[in-house]
C-alpha angles and dihedrals in degrees: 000000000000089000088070101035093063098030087055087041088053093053099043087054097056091044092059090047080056096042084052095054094039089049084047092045087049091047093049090056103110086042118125113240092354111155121194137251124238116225127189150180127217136171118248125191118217109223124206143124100342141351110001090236101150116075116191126198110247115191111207132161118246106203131291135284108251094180118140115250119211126283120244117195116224105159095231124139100222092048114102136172124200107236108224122324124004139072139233110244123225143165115273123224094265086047107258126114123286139168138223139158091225097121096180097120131173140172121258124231084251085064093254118140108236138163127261090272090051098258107149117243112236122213130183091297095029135266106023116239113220116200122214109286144180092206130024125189129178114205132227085264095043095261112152124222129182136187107218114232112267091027143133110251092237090067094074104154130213106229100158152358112218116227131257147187147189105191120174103274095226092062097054120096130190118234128208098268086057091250120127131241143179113261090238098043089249121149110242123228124251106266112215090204107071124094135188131199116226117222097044140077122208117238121245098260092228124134110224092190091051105042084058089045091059101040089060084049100051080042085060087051109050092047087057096059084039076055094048090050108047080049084055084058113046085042086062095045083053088050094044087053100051094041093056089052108119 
């Protein structure tokens, strides 16, 4: 009986490690430049002394969907989209480099470009300083112009490039704070090729019809091992009680 107890608790547990990054990737939905994250399940056989007769549920994450959302045009100046593959690069939280596809950038009140959740936007010598200005434009390659208050308009000035980069998508990981990150905790290499349209955001690439889909379906599933073990466990009361006759 103990065979089915912790084979049906191992399955209920994963499940609930799936149900977590599906519920994260649906509430994410709305979220500009959010990608989602893949979740699945696989059997694993315990080995040991003997046959390997017990196979237990393992949730990993197999990797992240880079697909492209769709773009949603705003006509704002500070609004960006990465076109095709590539991603903006910013500074994480504990300082190091990090990358996103969030494009709604704005100015601090430091005068730093960020992005909508505060992450500072690097450039080719770090965090890009933006000067007061009475006009800003970003360029198809992430160059920065200004036009400095009380100026002609023909004395736009270049004060920064944003960077940005094109690594191979099977060695990025998410972290928990949803920025991603190379596998090796490398730093990647501008990538010239790249190229962003101003005016636009790009949509979280989330399926709402199918993160719930899948959230009734991982449901279905968890009630099916809290229905194992509760079998497990009406199936050792009967043995204890037949083994307490006479």
């Amino acid at each position: 009986m103990d065979r089915m107890l912790y084979v049906a608790a191992s399955g209920a547990s994963q499940i609930q490690r799936a149900q977590a990054v599906n519920a994260n990737n649906l509430a994410n939905v709305g979220t500009t430049g959010f990608k989602a994250q893949f979740e699945a399940l696989r059997a694993v056989p315990l080995y040991g002394p003997g046959h390997a007769s017990r196979v237990y549920a393992l949730s990993e994450t197999p990797g992240i969907d880079m697909s492209s959302g769709s773009l949603q045009s705003t006509g704002r100046n500070l609004d960006i989209a990465v076109n095709g593959k590539g991603l903006i690069a910013i500074q994480a939280p504990d300082g190091g480099e990090a990358y996103t596809r969030a494009g709604d950038l704005r100015v601090s009140a430091t005068g730093i470009l960020e992005t909508g959740a505060g992450h500072p936007v690097l450039g080719d010598a770090g965090p890009i300083s933006i000067p007061d200005a009475q006009e800003l434009e970003i360029a198809a390659d992430g160059t920065i112009s200004v036009l400095p208050v009380g100026q002609a308009p023909s004395t736009m000035a270049v004060v920064g490039r944003i960077k940005l980069v094109a690594p191979p998508e099977e060695q990025l990981v998410k972290g928990e704070d949803g920025l991603l990150r190379l596998q090796d905790g490398s730093v990647a290499n501008p990538a010239a090729e790249v190229r962003v349209a101003s005016g636009v955001l790009e949509t979280s690439n989330v399926s709402s019809v199918e993160a719930l889909t899948t959230m009734i379906h991982l449901a279905r599933q968890y009630e099916t091992q809290v229905k194992l073990m509760k079998t497990a466990e009406e199936n050792d009361a009967a043995s204890a009680k037949l083994m307490s006759i006479g």
